[in-house]
N, C-alpha and C positions, 0 to 999 in steps of 0.2 A: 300639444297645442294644435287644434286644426284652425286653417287660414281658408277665407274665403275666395276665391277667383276674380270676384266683381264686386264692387261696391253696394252698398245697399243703397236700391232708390237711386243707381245713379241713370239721372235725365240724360246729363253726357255722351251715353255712352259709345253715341255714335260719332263722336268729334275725332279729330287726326290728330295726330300729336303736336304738329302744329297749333292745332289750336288749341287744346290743354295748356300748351307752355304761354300760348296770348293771352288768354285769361288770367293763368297764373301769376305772369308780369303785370297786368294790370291792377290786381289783387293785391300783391305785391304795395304797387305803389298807393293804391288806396290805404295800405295798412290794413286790408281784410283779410288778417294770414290764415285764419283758419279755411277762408273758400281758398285761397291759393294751394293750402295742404290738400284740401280734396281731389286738386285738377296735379297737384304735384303725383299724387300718388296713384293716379292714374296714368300720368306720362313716364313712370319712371318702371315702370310693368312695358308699355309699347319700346321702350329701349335704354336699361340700367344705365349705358355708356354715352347714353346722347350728351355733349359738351354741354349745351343750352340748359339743359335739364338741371345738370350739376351746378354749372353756375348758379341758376337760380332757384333750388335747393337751400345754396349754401348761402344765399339773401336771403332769403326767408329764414333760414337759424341764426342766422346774425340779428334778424331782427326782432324774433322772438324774446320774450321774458324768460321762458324756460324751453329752450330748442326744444329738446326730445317730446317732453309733453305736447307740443306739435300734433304729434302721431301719438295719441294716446291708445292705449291698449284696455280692448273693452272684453267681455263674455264671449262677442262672435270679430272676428278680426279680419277685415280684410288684407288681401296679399300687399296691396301696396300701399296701403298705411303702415302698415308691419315692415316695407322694406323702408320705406323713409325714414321708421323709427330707429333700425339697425343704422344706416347711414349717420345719424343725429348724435347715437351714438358713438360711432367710432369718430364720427369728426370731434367729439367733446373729450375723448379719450377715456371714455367709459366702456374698455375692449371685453373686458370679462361681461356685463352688460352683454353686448354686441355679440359675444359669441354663442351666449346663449340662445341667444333667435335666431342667429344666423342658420342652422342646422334647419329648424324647423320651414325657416325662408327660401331654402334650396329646396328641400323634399315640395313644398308647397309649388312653387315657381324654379326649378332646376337648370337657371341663365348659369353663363359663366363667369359674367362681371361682377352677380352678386359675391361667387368666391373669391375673385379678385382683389373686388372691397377686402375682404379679408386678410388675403394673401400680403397686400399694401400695410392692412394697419398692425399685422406682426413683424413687419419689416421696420416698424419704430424704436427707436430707443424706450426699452420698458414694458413694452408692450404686452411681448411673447410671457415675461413672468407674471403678467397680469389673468391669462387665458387657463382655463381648464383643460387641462391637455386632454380629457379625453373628447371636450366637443372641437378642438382641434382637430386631434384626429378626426373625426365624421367630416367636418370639413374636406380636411386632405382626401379622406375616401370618395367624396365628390370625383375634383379631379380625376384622381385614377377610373372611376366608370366615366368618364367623359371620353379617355381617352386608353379603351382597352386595348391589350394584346402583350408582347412581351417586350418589344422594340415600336417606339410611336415615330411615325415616319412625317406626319403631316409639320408646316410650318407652326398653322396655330397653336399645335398640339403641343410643340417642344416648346415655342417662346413662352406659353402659359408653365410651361413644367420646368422650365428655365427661374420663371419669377418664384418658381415656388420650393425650388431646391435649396438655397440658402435659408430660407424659411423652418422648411422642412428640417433641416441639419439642427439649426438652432432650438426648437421647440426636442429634438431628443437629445442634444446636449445638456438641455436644464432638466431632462426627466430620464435621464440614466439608463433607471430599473426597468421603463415603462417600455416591453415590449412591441406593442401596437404604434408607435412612432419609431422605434425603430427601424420597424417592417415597415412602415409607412416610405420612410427616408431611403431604404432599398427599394423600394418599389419607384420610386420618382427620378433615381441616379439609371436603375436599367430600363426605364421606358427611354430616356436619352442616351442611350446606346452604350454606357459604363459598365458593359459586363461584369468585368472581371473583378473591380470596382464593387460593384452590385454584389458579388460573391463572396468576397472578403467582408463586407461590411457584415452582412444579412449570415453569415458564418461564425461573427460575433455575437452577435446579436442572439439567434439561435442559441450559444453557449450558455450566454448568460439568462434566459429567459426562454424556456421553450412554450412557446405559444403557438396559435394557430395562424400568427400575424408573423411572426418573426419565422416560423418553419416553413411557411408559404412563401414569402420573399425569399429565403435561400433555395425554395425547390425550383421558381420560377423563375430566378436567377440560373439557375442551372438547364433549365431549359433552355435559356436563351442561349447557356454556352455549347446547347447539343447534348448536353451529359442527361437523358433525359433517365437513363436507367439510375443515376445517383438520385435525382431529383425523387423516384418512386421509390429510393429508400429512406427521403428525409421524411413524407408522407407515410409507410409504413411505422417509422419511429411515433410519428403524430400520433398515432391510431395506437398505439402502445400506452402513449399518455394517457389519452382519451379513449377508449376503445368504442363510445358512441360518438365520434367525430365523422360524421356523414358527410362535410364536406372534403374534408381529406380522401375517403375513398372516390370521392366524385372529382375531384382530381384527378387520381390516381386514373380513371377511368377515361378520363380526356388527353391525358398523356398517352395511352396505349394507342384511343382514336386517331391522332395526330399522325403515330407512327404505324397508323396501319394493322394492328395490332389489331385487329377485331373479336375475335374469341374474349381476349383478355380485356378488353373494355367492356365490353359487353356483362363477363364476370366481375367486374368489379362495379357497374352500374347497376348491377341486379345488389350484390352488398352493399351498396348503399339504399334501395330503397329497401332493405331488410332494416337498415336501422331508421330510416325516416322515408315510411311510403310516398310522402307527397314529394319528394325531392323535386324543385324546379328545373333541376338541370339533368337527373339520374332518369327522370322518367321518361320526356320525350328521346332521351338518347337510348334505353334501352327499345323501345320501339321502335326507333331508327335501324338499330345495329340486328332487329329481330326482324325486321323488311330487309333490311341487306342481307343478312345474312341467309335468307330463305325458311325461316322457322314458318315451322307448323301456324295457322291464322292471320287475320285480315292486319297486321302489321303499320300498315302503310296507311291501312282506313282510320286504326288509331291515333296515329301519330297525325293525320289529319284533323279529326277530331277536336283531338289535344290543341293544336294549331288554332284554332278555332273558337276553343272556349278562353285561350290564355292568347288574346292577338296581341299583347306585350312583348312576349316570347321569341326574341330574335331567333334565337339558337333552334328553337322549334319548325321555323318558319323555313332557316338556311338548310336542317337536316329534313325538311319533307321536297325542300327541293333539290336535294343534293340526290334524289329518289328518282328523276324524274329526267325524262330522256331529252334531249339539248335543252333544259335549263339548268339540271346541276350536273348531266356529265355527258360527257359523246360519244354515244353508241362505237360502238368497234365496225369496220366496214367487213363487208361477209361475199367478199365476191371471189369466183373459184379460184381464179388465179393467184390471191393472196391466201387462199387457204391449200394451198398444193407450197407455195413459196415458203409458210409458215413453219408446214410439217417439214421441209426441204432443211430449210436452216437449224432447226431444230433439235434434226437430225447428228447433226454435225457436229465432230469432235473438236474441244481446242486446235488450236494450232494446222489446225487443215489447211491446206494451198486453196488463195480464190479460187471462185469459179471464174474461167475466161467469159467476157463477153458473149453471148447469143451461145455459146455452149448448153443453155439447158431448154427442150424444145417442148410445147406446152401447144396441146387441141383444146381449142373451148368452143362450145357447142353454139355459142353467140357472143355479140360486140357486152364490154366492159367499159365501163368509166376510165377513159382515159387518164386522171390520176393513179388508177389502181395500178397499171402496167408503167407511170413514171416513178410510183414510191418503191415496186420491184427491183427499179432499176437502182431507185440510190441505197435501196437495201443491200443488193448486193455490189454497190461502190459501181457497177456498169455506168458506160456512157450514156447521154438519152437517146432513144430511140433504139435500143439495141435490144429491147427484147421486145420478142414479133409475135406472138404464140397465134396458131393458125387458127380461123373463124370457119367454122360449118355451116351457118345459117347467118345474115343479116337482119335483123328483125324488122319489122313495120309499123308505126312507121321509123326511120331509118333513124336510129339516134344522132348519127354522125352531121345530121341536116339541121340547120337551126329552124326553127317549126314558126317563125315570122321575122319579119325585122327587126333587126338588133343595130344598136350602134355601136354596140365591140365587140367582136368575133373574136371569141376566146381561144378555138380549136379548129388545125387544117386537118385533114384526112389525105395521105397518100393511100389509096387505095382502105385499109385497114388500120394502117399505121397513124395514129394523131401525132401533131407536130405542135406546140404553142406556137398562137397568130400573133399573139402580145410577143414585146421584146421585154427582155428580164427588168425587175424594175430598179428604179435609183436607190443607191446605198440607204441612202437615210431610210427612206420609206421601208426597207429591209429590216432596220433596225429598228423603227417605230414598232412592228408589226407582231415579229417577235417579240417584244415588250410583253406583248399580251400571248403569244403563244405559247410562251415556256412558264404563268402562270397558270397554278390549277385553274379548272374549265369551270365557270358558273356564270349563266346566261348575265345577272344582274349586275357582277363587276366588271365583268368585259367590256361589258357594255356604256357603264361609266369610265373607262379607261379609253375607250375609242371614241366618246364624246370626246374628252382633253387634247388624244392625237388629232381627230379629225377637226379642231378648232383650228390646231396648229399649220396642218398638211390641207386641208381647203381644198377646194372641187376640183382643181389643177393635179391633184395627186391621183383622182379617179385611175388614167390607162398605167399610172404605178402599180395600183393596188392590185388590178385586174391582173396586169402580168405577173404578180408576187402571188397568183391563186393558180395559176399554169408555170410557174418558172421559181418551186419553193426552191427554201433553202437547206442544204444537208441537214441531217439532225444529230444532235449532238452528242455524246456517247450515252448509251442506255435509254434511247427514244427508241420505239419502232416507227421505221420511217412513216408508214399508210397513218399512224397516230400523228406523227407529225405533220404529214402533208396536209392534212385534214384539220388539224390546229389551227393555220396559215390562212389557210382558206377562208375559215370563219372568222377569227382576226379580221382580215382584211375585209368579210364582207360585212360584219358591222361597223369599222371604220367606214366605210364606203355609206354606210346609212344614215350617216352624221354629219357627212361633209357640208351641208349645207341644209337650208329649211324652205319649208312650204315642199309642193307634191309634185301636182301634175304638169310642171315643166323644169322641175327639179334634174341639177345633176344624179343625185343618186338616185332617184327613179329609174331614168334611161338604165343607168348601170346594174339596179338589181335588174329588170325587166331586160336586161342583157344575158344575166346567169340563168335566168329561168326558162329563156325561148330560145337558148341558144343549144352548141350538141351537149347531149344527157352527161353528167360527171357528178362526179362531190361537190363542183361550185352549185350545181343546182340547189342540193341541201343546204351550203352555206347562205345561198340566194333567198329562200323560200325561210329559214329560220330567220333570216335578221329581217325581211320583210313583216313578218310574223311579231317578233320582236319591237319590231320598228311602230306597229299599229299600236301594242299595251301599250306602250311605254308615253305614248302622245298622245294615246286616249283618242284617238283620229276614225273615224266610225268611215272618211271616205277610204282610209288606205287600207282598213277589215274587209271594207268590202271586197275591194282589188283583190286582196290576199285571198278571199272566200273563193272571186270569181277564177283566181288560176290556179285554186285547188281542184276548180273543176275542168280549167282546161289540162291541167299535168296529170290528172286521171285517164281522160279521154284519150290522152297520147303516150298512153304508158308503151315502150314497147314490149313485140309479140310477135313471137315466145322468146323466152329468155328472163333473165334477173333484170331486175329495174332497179337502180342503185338509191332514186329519189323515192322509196314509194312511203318508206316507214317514214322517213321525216316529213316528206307531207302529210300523212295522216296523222302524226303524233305532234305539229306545229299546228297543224289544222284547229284539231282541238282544243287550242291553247287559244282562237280566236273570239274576241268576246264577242257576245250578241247573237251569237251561231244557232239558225234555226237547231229547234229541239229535234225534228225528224233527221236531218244532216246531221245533227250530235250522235244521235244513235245508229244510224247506220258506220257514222264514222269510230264509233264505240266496238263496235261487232267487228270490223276492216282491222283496227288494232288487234283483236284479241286474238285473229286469225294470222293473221302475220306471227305474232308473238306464239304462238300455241306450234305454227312450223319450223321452228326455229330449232 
């Protein structure tokens, strides 16, 4: 059944819902129920769950001769005549009716009230034996793309999966055999966090029915318990039943990705479009895994492309930016002193006695990002300040000098040595911070996660945050610390981006434009990416400019001679600037390539 979006001929179209439901009521009381159905099922598109709506919905079927007929169903059918009729009928208790369309009513308009509706009228006495279980299941299969992953963390996500697990239970209690409600019913117990639960059940299930619905909830279930290599042997069993089961290998292939596994994903993404070339999932990923992995061709152009022709394509969109330098991951810092530290540690056998403090003595040809020489220090457990490695050149102009006024001076200089200017910041705001630091790096969710903190922590946390980007915290076993410091940083300086709105007398204005003119470090890069970030994200054409205009003053003051710790993320946040004349595009194009070509 295809469903239309809009009415036909509808004059309305531009009334509020308010006023649909005015009309409607007034209709109503005329006894004009069919023009009240017109404006009903346009109000009930603008919001399935409006009370008003329902209400008077359920007046209009009371006062109908034949409810349903209401909403009668024609050759070309619009969405919300079609959802008023689904409604009609389950209020009349015509479920098997109701479930019939209901499928075709979520693919059409994909709310989650409409499966709600449903979710409520099998929770009746009778109901559930009334329903075809397999448009049931489609039903159920809604929810779960509503609400993917292997554990669903949000409120709405559980209380929805909450109403629907009794549900769920019942509709495969009356159908036994029927594997796809089974796996259905484990799929709904471990998105609410019932592993083990989840395991047991979907372990029976499996037994009694091997399908691709009930051997997927067991493997996915096991995922969650961490067992991911059993989980890649219930999907090699699949592929045995099946051996043209393309999605099981494309599983199999996204388990290995998960764990890093890239050779082996990669191989098994390539077996799967052996059996189905067009796979939606096998193909942007092996294009992903053949840019990561440095294969021979334009990789990465593909997998753009792809991007491009399928803009549906989540998974497409999160692995071309997972490609792509501070939006899906953070470059490694490349400065000498961490690369003499690296090889140093590296070196070094189990069980070796520390190094004493200031015991290892290091000449650099010029000034370093003062983070670099403090994540040194918590690398090797040192006090701060205690390693000093001696400077042969100070470059010009002087990094150590903030290059205008700043309203927070992030770094003192005793001679060579930086000191944090900020004092360490308050627990909490530690703890906020970290939230986001010790999840994987991807410009787009960090960034919605320090909206929430910075709702919470408010322009007053600003000299917090600053000091928590000079005064990180240890990192915890199995970080390298320069990866951690440098997490923190960026943490905090998109939190810092959020803490309040509007610009040019904005707290976090002053504060990024603190990191940017103040001495040269990692916060610069942290400063200049969430500024950077800060422009997409608000569509703000004055704060692109800003960002355009101290792309050109952070060039102009690179210093010289020596490493420049800001230079790749300016130039690579640069480009990420919308509206960016085309001549600036391309010089800034050729600046990248050279950077990266000396590398």
């Amino acid at each position: 059944m295809e469903l239309k979006p809009v009415a036909c001929g509808a004059h309305h179209k531009s009334l509020t819902n308010d006023q649909e439901l005015d009309i409607a009521e007034s209709a109503i009381g005329e006894a004009d129920l069919p023009h009240a159905a017109h404006h009903l099922a346009n109000a009930v598109m603008n919001d399935p769950a409006d009370a008003r709506m329902i209400e008077l919905l359920g007046r209009a079927l009371n006062a109908a001769e034949d409810a349903v007929e209401l909403f009668p169903l024609k050759d070309d059918n619009y969405v919300g005549t079609v959802a008023c009729r689904v409604f009609a009928l389950g209020a009349n208790g015509r479920y098997a009716e109701a479930f019939d369309l209901l499928p075709h009513l979520h693919k059409a308009a994909p709310h989650r009230e409409f499966l709600k509706w449903g979710t409520r009228w099998l929770g009746r006495a009778g109901a559930a034996e009334q329903v075809d279980p397999v448009k049931a299941a489609s039903c159920f299969a809604g929810y779960l793309q509503m609400y993917p992953g292997i554990v669903v963390e949000s409120a709405e996500g559980r209380a929805d999966l909450s109403e629907l697990e009794p549900v769920a239970l019942r509709m495969a209690q009356l159908h036994p055999t029927d594997g796809v409600l089974a796996g259905f019913y484990a799929a709904v117990i471990r998105k609410l966090g019932r592993i083990d639960e989840a395991i047991k059940h979907s372990e029976a299930a499996f037994r009694a029915n091997r399908s691709y619905m009930t051997g997927c909830a067991l493997a996915m279930a096991l995922s969650g318990a961490g067992r991911s290599d059993e989980a890649i042997e219930v999907y090699k069993e699949m592929i045995k039943i099946d051996p043209k089961d393309a999605a099981a290998r494309a599983d199999i292939a996204e388990i290995h990705l998960s764990e890093r596994r890239f050779e082996e994903a990669l191989k098994w993404a390539e077996d799967t479009l052996r059996v189905d070339p067009a796979h939606t999932t096998a193909m942007p990923m092996s294009y992903f895994l053949k840019a990561l992995l440095g294969r021979q061709g334009d990789w990465q152009g593909a997998l753009e492309r792809y991007a491009e022709q399928n803009p549906s394509s989540d998974r497409a969109r999160y692995w071309l930016n997972s490609l792509k330098p501070f939006v899906g991951f953070l470059p490694h810092t490349t400065e000498a002193s961490l690369d003499g530290i690296r090889q140093f540690l590296d070196s070094r056998k189990p069980g070796e006695e520390p190094v004493a403090p200031g015991a290892i003595k290091m000449t650099i040809s010029s000034m370093e990002a003062p983070s670099a020489w403090q994540a040194i220090e918590l690398a090797l457990g040192w006090p701060r300040g205690s390693f000093t490695p001696e400077i042969t050149e100070i470059p010009h102009p002087d990094p150590r000098v903030p290059r205008g006024e700043v309203d927070y001076l992030l770094w003192r200089y005793d001679g060579t040595a930086p000191r944090p200017a900020l004092p360490a910041p308050h627990a909490y705001v530690v703890k906020k911070v970290l939230e986001i630091a010790e999840r994987p790096y991807d410009a787009e969710s960090w960034w919605a996660m320090a909206g929430s903190i910075a709702a919470e922590l408010g322009p007053k946390s600003v000299p917090s945050l600053l000091g928590m980007m000079v005064n990180p915290a240890a990192p915890p076993t199995g970080w390298p610390a320069w990866d951690w410091v440098q997490r923190q940083q960026f943490a905090s300086a998109f939190i810092i981006a959020r803490v309040d709105a509007g610009w040019s007398q904005s707290h976090r204005r002053k504060a990024l434009y603190s990191l940017l003119r103040g001495p040269v470090d990692w916060t610069t890069n942290a400063g200049y990416t969430a500024m950077v970030q800060l422009a997409i994200e608000e569509r703000s054409d004055e704060i692109a400019a800003e960002a355009t205009d101290m792309l050109m003053e952070l060039a102009k003051n690179r210093p010289n001679p020596g490493y420049c710790c800001y230079e790749y993320a300016m130039v690579i946040n640069a480009l990420r600037l919308p509206n960016l004349d085309a001549s600036l595009r391309y010089e800034l194009q050729k600046w990248r390539a050279g950077l990266e070509q000396s590398e």
